[in-house]
NULUMZA-48528 format. One record per residue: x, y, z of N, C-alpha, C, CB in turn; residue in three letters. Coordinates in steps of 0.1 Angstrom, whole numbers, plus 5000, padded with zeros to 4 digits. Glycine has a CB too. Layout:
# NULUMZA-48528
XYZXYZXYZXYZala/...
This chain:
# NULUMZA-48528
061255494058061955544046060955524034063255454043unk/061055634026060155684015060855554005060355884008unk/060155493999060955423984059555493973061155153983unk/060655473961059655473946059155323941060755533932unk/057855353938056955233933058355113921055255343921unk/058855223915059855113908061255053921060855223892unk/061455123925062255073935062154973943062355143941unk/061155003948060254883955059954743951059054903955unk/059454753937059254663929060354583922058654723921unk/061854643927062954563924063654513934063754623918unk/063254583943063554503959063254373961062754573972unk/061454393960060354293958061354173952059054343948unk/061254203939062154073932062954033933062454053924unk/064254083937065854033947065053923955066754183960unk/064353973963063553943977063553753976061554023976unk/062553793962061853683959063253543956060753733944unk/063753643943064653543939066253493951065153623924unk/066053563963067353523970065953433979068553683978unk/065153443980064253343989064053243984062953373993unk/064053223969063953083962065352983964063753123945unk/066653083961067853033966068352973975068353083967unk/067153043987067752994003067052864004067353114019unk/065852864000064752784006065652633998062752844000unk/065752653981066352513977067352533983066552463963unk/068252583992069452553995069352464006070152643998unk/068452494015067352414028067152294025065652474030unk/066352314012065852144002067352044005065552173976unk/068452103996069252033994070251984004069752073985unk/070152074019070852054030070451934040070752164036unk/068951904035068051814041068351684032066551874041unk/068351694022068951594010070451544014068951663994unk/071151614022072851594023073251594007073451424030unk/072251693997073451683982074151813985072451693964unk/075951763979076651883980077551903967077351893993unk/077152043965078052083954077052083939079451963954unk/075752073949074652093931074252283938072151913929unk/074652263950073652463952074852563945073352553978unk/076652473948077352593939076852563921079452593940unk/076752443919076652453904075552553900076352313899unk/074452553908072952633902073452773907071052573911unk/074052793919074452973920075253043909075452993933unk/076352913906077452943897076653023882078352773895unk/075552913877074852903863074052993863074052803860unk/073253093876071653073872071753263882070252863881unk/072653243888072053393896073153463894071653393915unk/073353533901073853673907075053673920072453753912unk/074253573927074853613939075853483942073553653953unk/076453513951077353463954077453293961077653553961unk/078053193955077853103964077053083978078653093964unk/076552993982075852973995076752823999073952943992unk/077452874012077952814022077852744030078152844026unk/078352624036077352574047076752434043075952674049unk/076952374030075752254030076652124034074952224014unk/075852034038076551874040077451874028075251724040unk/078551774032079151734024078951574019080151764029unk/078051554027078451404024076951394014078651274040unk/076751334001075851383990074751233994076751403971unk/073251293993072351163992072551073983071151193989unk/072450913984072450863971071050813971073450763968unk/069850863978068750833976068850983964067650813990unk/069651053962069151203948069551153937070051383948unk/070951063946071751053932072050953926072851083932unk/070750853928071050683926069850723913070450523944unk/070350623903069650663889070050783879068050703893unk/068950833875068850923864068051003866068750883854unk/068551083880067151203885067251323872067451313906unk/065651373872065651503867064651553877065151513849unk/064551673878063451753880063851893877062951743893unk/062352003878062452123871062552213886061052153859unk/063352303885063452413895063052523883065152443904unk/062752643885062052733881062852783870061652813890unk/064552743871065452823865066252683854066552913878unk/066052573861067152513856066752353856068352563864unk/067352303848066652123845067852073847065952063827unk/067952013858068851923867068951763864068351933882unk/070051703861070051553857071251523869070551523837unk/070751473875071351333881072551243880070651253878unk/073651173879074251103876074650973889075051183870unk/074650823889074650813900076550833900073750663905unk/076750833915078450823920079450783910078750723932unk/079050633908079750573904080450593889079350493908unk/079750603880079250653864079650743861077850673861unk/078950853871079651003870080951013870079351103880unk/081750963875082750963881084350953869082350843891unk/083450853864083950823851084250953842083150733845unk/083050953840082851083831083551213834081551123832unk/083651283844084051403849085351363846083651443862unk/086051323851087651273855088251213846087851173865unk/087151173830087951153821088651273811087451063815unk/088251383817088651513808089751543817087351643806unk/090251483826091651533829092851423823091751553847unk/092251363816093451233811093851323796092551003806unk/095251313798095851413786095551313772097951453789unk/096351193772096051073761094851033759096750963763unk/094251063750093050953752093050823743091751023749unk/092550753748092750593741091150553735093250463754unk/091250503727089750443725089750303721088950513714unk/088450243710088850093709088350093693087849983721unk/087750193684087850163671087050123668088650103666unk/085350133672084550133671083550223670084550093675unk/082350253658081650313663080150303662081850403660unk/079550353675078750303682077750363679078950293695unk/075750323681074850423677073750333694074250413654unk/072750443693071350353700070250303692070450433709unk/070050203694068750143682067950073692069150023669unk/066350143697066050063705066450043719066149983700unk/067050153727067750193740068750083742066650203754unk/069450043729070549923732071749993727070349783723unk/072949993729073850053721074449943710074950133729unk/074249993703074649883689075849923682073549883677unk/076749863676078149863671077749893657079049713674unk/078049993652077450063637078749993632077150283635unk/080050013630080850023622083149973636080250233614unk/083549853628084049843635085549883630083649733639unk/086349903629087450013621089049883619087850203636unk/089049893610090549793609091749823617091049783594unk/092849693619093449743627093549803639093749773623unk/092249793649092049873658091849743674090649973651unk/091849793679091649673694090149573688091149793715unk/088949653687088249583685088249493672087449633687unk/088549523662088849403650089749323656089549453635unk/090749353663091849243666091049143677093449333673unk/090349213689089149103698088449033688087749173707unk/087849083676086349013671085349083674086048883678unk/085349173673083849313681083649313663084549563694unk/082449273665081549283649080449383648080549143646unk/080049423635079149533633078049463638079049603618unk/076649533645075749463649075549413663075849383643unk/076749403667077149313683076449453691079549273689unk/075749393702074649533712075449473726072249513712unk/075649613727076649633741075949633748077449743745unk/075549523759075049543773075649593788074549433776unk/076549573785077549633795079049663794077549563805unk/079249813801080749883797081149843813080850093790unk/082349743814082749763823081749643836082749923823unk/081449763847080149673855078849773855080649623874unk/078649843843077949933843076749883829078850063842unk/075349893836074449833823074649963815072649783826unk/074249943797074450023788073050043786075349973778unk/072549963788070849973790070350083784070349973803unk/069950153777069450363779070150423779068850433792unk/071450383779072550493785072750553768074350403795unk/073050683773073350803757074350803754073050953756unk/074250833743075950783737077050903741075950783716unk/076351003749077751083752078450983765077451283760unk/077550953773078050863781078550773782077650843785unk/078050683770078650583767080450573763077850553757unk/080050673754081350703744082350723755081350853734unk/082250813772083250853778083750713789082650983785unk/082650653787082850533793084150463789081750453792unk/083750433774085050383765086150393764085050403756unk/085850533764087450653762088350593776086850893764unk/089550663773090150653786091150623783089650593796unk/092650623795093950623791094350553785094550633797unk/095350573774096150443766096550343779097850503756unk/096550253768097050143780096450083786097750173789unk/095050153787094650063802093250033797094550163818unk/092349893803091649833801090149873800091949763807unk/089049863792088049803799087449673789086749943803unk/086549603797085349513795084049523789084949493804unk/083749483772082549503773081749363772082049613764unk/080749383773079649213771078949253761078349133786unk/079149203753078349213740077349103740079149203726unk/075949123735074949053732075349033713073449143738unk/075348883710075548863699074148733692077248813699unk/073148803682072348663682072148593694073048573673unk/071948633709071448553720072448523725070548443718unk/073748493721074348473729075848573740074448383722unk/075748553749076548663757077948633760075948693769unk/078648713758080148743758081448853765080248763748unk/082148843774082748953773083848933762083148993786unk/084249103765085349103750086449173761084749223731unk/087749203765088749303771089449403761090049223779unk/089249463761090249543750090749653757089549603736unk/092349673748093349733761093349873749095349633766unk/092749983758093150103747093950173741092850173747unk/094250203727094850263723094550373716095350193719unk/095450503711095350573705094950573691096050603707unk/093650613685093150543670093150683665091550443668unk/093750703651093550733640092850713629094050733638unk/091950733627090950683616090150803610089650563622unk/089950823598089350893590088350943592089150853581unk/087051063595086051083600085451093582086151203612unk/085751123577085251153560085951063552085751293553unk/084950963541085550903536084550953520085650753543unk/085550953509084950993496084650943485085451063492unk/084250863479084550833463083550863456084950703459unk/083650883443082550883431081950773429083050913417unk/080450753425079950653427079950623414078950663433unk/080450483406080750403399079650453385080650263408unk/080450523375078950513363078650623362077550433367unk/078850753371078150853378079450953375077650803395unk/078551123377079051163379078751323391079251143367unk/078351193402078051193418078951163427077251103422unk/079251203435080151203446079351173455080851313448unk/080051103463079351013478080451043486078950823477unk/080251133497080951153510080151073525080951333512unk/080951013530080350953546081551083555080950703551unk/080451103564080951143577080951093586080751223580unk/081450993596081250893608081150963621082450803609unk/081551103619081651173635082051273631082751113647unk/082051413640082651523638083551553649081751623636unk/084651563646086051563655086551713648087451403650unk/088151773660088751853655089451843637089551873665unk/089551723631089951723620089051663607091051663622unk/088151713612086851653602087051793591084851663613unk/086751883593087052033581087851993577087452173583unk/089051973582090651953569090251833558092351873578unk/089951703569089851603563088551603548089651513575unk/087351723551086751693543087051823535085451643547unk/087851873533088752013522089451893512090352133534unk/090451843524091051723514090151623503091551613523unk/089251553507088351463502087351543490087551393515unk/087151643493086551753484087451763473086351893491unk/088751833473089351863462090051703456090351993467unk/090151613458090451513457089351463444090451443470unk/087851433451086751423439086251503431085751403443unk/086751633435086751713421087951703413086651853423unk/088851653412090051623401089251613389091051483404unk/087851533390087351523376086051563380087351373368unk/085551683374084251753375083151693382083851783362unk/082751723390080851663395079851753386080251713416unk/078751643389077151713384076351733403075751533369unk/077351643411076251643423077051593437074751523419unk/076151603447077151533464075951433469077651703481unk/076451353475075351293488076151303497074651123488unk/075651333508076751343518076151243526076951493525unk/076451153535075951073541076051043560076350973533unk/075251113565075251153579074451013588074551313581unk/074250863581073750803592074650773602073050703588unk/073950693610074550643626076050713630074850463627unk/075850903620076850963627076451023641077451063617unk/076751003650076851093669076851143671077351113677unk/077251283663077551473664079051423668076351603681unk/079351513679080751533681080551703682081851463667unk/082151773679082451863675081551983669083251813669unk/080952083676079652173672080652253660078852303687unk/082052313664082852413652083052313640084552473658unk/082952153642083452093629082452063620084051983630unk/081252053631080252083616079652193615079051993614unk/079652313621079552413615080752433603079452513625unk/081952403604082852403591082352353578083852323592unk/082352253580081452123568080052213566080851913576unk/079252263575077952323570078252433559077052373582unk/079352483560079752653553080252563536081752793564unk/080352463539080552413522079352393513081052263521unk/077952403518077052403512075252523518077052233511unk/075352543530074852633537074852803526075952623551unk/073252823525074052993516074353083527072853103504unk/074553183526074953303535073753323543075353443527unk/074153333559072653323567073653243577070853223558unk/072553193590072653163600072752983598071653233608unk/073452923604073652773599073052733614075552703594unk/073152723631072652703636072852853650072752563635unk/071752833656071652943670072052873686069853003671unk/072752893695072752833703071752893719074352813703unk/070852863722069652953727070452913741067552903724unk/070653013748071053043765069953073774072153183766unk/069952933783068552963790068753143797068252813806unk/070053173799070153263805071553333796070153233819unk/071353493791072353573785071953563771073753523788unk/072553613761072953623750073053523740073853663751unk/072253513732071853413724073753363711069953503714unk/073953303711074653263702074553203681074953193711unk/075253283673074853253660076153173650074453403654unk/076053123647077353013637076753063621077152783641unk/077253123616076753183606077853113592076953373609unk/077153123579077553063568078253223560076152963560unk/078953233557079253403547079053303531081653503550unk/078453203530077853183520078953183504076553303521unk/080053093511081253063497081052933496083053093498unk/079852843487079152723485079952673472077352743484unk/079952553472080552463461079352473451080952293467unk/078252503447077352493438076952423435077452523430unk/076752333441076352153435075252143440077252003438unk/074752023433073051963440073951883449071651843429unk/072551863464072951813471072051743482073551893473unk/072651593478071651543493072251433499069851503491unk/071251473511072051463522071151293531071951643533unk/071851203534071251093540071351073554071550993535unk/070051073559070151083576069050963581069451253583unk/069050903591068650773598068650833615070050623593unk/067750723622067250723638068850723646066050563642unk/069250733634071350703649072050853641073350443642unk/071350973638072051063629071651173642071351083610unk/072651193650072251283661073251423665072351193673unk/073151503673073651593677074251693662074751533688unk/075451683665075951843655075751753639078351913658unk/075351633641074651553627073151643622074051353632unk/072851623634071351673629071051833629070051603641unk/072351893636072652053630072952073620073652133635unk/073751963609074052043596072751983591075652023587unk/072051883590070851803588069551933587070751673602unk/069351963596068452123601068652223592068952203615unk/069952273589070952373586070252363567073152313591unk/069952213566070652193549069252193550071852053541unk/068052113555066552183550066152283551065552153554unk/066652373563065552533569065952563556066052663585unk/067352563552067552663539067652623524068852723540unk/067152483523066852473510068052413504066452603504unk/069252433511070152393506071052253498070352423511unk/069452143502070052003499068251923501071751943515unk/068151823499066951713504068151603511065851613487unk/066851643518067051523528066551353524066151573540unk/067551253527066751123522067151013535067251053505unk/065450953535066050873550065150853557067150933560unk/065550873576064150853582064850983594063650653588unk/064150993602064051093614064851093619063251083624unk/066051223628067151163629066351133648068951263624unk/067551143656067551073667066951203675068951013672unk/067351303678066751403688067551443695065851363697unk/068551503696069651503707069951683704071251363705unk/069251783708070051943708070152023715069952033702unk/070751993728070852033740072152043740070351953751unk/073152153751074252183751074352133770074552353745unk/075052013773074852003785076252053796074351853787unk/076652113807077452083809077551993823078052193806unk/078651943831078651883835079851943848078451793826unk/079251943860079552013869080351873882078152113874unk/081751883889081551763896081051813908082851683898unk/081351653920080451713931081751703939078951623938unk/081351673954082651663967082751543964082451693985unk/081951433962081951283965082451213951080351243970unk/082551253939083351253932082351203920084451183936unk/080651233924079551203913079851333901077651213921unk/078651383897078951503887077351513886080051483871unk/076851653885076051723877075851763865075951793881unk/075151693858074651733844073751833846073951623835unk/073751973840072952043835072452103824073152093839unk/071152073819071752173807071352323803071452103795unk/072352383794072652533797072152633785074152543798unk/071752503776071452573760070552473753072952603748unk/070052543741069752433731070052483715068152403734unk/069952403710070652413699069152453688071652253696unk/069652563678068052573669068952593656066552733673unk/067952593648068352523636067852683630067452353632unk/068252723614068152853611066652923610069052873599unk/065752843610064552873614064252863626063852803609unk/064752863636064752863649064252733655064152963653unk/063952613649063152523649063752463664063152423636unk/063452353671063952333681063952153682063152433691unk/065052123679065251943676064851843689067051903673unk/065351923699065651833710064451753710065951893723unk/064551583709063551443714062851513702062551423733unk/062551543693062051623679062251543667062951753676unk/063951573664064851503654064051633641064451273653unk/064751583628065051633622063751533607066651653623unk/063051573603062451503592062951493583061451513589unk/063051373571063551413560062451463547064551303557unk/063251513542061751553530061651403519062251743516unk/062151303517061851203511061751073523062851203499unk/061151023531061250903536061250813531060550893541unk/062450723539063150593537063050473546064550623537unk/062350383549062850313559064550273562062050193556unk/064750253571066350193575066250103569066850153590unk/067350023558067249883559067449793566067649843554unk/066449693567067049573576067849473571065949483581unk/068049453555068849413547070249423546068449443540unk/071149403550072549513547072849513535073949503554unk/072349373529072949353516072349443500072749173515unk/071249513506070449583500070449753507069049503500unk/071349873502071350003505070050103502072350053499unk/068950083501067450163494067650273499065950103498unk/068350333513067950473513069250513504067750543531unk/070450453502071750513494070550503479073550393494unk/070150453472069550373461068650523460068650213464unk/067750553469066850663464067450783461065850693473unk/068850803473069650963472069950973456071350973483unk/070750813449071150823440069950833433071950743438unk/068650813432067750863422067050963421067250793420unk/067351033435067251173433068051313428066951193442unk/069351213433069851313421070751303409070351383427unk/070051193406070051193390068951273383069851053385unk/067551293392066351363386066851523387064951343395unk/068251563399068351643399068951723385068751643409unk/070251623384070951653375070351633362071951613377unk/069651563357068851553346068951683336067451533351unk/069551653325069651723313071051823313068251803311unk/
């Protein structure tokens, strides 16, 4: 049979790419991992699941925090046990938490902010206290998506953490409950005719909450905003694309890049409150933090004051297995309206601040406020 030189040439490449499929499918059958060849068929090709592999999954693949590169796709690891957690907590309808929030400083997870009335004020969990272990699981390195899911989990029911406090070690039990707490908190700063917004997280009620707090501090005119995004965690990608369209001009606020398909755009239609604006970011200021963070330098829209944020702009999803581990993959990355690309990057600010070590002394709040007083000047 006669073929055409293009014809051929697309055969050729099927060829290639269903031989790359079979051969890691070989890899992974020899490994006993099962349920990572549907996740990569599912993500990455064309064709149809591949049939046939062990069920019972290596824990020499899956012990740790494997990565490696296949030609198509960057594969993460989770071990059994950990994963397990994670996957299976997105089928609990209630979720409970403990009223804390958490950042990494130094691959430790550290207690940024502890929330009144909440399980952990009622234990004694202090700002500062560094979590070494959730449960029987070290916290060691672990990232705060993980962490966070660790935490989470049904009302009512328990976990354990051991807090490292000043050298000495502790567990704490706290029984979880359903928390309500503010993600935006507002007031005018004393003397001033500045407004100071904190954002602690971005959740489904972060936009409302910061519509509210907005028209609230405008009851009496502004000259200016600081918006203040340290040891906030991301959260929610739509809630801070919300919050970004309050000060963002008309243009692209961030891109979501698909290793494979159609690139994604979160766009501003550019209806801005008019105010000067800046914005404070620190090494614990991560994920959809460091999107509106990106968002507010590529376009001019604010200064930045502070230090680098953390690095985190990857869109991961997370696939389970038969054995009840899960596959992290990730599927996107997050770019900023210059297309810049954050991930392990972080975000610079245009005025550098050290963190304080002081608490009793705020210098990076201290400079925002003296920048924009220079702003507003005259």
């Amino acid at each position: 049979i006669m073929l055409s030189s293009s014809v051929e040439k697309s055969l050729w490449a099927l060829l290639k790419i269903g031989g790359f499929i079979i051969l890691f499918a070989v890899l992974l059958e020899l490994l006993n991992v099962t349920g990572v060849m549907d996740a990569l068929v599912w993500l990455y090709s064309p064709f149809a699941s591949l049939a046939g592999l062990n069920s019972a999954a290596s824990q020499a693949f899956l012990a740790g925090s494997v990565e490696m590169t296949t030609g198509c796709a960057r594969v993460a690891a989770l071990s059994a046990d950990m994963t397990v957690k994670l996957v299976l907590i997105s089928g609990i309808v209630a979720f409970g938490g403990l009223g804390i929030l958490v950042g990494v400083k130094e691959e430790y997870l550290t207690v940024v902010r502890v929330y009144k009335e909440t399980p952990a004020a009622r234990e004694g969990i202090e700002t500062g206290d560094v979590i070494i272990r959730i449960n029987e699981f070290d916290a060691r390195g672990i990232d705060l998506e993980t962490a966070i899911n660790l935490m989470r989990g049904e009302v009512g029911s328990k976990v354990t953490l051991t807090i490292d406090r000043q050298g000495v070690t502790k567990d704490f039990t706290l029984v979880r409950e359903e928390i309500s707490v503010p993600t935006v908190e507002g007031q005018r700063i004393p003397g001033t005719d500045i407004g100071y917004l904190i954002i602690s997280q971005f959740t489904e009620r972060t936009g409302e909450e910061m519509d509210e707090t907005l028209a609230r501090l405008q009851n009496e005119p502004l000259k200016g905003l600081i918006l203040d995004l340290r040891d906030n965690p991301g959260g929610e990608l739509t809630a801070a694309v919300n919050v970004a369209k309050n000060f963002i001009p008309k243009g692209p606020i961030v891109y979501i890049d698909y290793r494979f398909g159609r690139d994604r755009e979160f766009s501003s239609e550019g209806r801005t409150l008019q105010l000067p604006l800046v914005v404070l970011i620190n090494e614990r200021s991560a994920s959809a933090a460091e999107i509106l963070a990106g968002a507010v330098k590529d376009t001019g829209a604010g200064t930045l004051v502070g230090a680098k944020t953390f690095g985190k702009g990857v869109v991961q999803t997370v696939f389970p297995l038969d054995n009840g581990a899960g596959l992290k993959l990730t599927t996107a990355r997050y770019l900023t309206p210059d297309r810049n690309d954050i991930h392990q990057i972080g975000v610079e600010p245009d005025i550098p601040v050290e963190s304080p070590a002081d608490r009793s002394r705020d210098s990076q709040l201290e400079q925002a406020i003296e920048v924009m007083k220079q702003k507003t000047a005259g």
